[in-house]
C-alpha positions as CSV (number, residue, x, y, z in Angstrom):
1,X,-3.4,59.0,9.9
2,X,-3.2,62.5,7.9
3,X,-1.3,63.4,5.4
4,X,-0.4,67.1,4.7
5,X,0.9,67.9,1.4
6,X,-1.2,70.3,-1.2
7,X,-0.3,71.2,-4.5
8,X,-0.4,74.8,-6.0
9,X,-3.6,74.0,-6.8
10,X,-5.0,73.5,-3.7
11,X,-5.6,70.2,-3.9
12,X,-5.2,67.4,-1.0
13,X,-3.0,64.9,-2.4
14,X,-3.9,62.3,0.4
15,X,-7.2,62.0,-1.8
16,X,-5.4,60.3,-4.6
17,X,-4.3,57.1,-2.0
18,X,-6.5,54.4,-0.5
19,X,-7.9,55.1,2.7
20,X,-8.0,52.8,5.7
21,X,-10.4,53.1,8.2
22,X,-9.4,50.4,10.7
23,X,-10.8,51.7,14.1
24,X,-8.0,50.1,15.7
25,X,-5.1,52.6,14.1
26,X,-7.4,55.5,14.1
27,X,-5.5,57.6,16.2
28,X,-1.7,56.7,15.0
29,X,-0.7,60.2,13.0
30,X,1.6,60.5,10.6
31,X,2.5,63.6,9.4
32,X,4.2,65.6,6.0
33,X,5.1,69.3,6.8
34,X,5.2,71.6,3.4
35,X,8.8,72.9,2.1
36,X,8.6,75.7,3.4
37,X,8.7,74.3,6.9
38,X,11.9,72.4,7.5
39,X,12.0,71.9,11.1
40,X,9.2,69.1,11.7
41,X,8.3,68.8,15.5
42,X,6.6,66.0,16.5
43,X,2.7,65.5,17.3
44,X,2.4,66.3,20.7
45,X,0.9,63.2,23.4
46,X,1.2,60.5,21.0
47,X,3.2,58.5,24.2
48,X,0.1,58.8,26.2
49,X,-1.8,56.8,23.2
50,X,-2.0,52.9,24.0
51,X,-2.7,50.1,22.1
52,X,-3.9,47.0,23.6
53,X,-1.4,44.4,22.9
54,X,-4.5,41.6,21.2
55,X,-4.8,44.6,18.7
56,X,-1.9,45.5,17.9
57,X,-0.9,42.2,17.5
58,X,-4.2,41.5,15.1
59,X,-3.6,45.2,13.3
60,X,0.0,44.2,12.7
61,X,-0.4,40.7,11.0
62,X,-3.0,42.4,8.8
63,X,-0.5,44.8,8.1
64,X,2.4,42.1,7.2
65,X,-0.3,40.3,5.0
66,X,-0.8,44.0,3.4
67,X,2.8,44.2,2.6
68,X,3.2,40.5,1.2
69,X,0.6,41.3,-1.0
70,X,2.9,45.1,-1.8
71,X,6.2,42.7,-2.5
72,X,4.2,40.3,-5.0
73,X,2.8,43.9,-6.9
74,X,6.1,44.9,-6.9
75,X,7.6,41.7,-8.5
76,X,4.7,41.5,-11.0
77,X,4.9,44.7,-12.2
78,X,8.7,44.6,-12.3
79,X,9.0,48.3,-10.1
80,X,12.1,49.4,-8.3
81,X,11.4,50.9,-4.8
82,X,13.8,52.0,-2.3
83,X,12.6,53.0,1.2
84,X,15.1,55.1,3.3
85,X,15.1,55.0,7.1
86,X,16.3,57.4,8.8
87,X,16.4,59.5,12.6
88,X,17.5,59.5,16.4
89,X,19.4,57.6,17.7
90,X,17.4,54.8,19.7
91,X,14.0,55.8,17.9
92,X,12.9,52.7,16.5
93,X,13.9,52.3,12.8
94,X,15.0,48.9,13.5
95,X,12.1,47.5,15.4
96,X,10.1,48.8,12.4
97,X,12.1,47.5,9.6
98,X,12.3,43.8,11.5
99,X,8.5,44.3,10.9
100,X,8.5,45.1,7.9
101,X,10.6,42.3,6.7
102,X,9.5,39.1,8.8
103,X,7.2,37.9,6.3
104,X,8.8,39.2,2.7
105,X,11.1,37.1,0.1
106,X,14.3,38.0,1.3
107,X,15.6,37.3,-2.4
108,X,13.2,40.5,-3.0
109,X,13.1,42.6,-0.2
110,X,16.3,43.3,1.2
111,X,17.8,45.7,4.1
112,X,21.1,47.5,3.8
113,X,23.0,48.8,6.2
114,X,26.0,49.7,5.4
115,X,28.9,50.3,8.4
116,X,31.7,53.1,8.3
117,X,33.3,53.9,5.3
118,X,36.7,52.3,4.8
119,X,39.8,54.8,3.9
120,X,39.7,53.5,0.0
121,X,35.5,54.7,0.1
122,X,36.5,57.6,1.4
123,X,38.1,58.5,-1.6
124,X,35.1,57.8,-3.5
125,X,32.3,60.0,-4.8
126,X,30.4,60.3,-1.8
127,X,27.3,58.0,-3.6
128,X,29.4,55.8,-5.2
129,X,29.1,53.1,-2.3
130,X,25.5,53.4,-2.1
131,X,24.7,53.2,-6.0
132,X,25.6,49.3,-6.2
133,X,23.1,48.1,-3.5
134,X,20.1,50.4,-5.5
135,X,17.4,47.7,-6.5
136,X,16.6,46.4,-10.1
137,X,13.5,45.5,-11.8
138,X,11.2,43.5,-9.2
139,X,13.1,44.3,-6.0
140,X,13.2,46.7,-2.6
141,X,15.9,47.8,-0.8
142,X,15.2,49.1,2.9
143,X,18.1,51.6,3.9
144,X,18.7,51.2,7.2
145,X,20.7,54.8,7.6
146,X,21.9,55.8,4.1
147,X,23.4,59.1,1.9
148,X,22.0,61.2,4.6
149,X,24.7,60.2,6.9
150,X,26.4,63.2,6.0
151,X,23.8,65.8,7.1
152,X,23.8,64.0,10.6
153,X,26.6,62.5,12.0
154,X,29.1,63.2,9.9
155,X,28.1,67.1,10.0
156,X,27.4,66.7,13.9
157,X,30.7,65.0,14.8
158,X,32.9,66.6,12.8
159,X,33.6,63.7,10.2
160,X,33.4,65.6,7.2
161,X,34.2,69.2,6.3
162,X,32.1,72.3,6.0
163,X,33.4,72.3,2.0
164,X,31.8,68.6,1.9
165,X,28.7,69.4,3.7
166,X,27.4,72.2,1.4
167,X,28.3,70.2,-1.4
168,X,26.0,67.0,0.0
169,X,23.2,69.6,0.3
170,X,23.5,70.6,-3.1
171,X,24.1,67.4,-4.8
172,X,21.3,65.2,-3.0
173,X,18.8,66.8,-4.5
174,X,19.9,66.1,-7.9
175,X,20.8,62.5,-7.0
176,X,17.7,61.5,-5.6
177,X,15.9,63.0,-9.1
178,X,18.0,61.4,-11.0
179,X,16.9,58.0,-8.8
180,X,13.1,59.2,-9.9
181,X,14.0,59.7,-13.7
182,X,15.1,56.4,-13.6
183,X,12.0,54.7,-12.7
184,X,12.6,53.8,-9.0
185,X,10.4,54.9,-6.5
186,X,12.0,56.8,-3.3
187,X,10.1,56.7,0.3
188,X,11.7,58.7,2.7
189,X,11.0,58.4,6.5
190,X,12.2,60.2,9.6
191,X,11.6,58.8,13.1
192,X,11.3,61.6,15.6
193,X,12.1,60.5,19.2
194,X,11.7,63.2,22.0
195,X,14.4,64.0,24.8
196,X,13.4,62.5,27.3
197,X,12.0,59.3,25.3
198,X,15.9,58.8,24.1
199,X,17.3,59.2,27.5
200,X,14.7,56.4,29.0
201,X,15.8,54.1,25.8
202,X,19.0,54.7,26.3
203,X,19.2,53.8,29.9
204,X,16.9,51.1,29.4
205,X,19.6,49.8,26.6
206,X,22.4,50.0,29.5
207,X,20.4,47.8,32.3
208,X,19.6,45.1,29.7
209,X,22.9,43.1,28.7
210,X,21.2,41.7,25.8
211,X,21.0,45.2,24.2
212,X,24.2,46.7,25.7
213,X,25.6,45.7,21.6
214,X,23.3,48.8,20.3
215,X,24.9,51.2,22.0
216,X,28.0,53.3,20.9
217,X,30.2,55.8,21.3
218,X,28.2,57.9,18.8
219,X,25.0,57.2,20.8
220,X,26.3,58.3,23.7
221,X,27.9,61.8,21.8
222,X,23.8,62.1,20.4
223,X,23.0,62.3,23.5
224,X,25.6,65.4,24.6
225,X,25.2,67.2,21.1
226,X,21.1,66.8,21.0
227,X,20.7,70.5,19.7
228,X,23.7,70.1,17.1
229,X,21.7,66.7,15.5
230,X,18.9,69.1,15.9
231,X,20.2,71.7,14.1
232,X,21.5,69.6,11.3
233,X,18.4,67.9,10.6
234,X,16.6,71.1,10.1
235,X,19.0,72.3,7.5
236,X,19.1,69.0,5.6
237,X,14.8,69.3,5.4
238,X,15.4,72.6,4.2
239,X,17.1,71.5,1.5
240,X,16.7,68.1,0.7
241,X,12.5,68.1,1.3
242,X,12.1,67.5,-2.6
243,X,8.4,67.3,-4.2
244,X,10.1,64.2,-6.2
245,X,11.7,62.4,-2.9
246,X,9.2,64.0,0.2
247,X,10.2,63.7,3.8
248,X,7.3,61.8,6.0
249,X,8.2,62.1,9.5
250,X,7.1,59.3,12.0
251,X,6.7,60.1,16.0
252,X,8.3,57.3,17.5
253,X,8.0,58.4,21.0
254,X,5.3,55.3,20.9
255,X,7.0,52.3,19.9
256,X,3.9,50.3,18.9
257,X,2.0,53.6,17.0
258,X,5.2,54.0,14.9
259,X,5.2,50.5,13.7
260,X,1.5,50.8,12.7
261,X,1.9,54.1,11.3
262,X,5.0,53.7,9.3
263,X,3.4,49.8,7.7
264,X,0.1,51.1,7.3
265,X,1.1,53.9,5.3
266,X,3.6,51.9,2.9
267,X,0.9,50.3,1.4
268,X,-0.7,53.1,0.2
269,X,2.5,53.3,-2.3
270,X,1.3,50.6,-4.2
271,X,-1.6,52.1,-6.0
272,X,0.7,55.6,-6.5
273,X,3.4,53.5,-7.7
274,X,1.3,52.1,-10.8
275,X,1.4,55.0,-12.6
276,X,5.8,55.9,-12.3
277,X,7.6,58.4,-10.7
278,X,6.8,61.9,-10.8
């Protein structure tokens, strides 16, 4: 796994984390791209990368134990962490947030997942329903979707206005420091899911009548308006790619990489996360 993100200085900040060397997630990549280049494309060939099934399993149970050990840190030391999942349509964020959680204290780490807003929240400062699921001392809250529902679908399908778009884009920034100042510590992931991956998930989804329930009239729209989402999610990098709250983008075209990837490098949060936000 490589992370790119320098300072001014030139320094390689993926220096100042632990380091695994497991030979058996040696080749799952994750990558960071700088600000000043908002339209993250996925590593090319990761779905030709397999992993045998006895080592994922093995790698992933010694991941799980990993994060039990990251949930008892973070009730110890009383920290506030908040880990936002976010990308395609079909691209895995659930598969890897069901991993993520198997083996924690639901009374500390919870998922939220919030559905559409009703017609009083739309009324609302556009935070204001998020703000009362944010954790407290001891606690992490997985966002399955979140604020940035705005910069995606609600941009892509026409549920908000332009007016309320640019002021999302302005005012996330500041939000999420805010979040920071106040001692809780913001992970941000987005799961990139080719074309043609998404189509064979999709249709997969549609042949199996236990899964037909995932699919909706939005994710058959994503599929129709692939360039729009495209579109939108470079712009909402461009601006909402903070130092204080970075993107780390996740290729999901590989099921089993991504879940590797995205747990193996959460626990590299924990020794960061001793010394507070910056």
């Amino acid at each position: 796994m490589s992370k790119k993100d320098k300072g001014k200085g030139g320094k390689n900040k993926a220096t100042e984390e632990p380091k695994d060397s497991s030979p058996e997630t040696e080749k799952v990549e994750l990558r960071r791209e700088a600000e000043n280049k908002p339209s993250l494309e996925p590593l090319q060939n990761i779905k030709a990368i397999t992993v045998d099934k006895k080592i994922y399993t093995s790698e992933l149970r010694r991941l799980q134990v990993e994060l039990v050990k990251l949930q008892e840190w973070i009730r110890i030391k009383g920290l506030k962490v908040v880990v936002i999942f976010e990308g395609r349509d079909a691209a895995g964020k659930g598969g890897v947030i069901k991993r993520i959680t198997e083996g924690l204290n639901p009374r500390i780490c919870r998922i939220v997942a919030l559905p559409a807003p009703t017609e009083r929240e739309k009324t609302q400062w556009y935070f204001q329903r998020y703000v009362p699921h944010l954790p407290a001392a001891g606690e992490m809250v997985l966002f399955d979707r979140s604020w940035y529902n705005r910069a995606g679908v609600e941009r892509v399908m026409g549920f908000c206005t332009d007016e309320e778009h640019a002021e999302f884009l302005r005012s996330v920034p500041e939000f999420e420091r805010m979040l920071v100042r106040a001692e809780i510590i913001l992970i941000k992931y987005w799961f990139s899911v080719s074309d043609k991956e998404q189509e064979t998930r999709f249709q997969a989804r549609i042949a199996d009548p236990t899964k037909r329930w995932k699919l909706s009239p939005m994710d058959m729209q994503s599929r129709a308006r692939w360039v729009e989402y495209s579109k939108a999610k470079d712009e909402m990098f461009a601006y909402t790619d903070i130092k204080q709250a970075p993107w780390y983008v996740v290729n999901a075209d590989n099921k089993q990489c991504a879940r590797l990837n995205c747990i193996r490098h959460r626990p590299g949060k924990r020794r960061k996360a001793t010394s507070g936000p910056r």
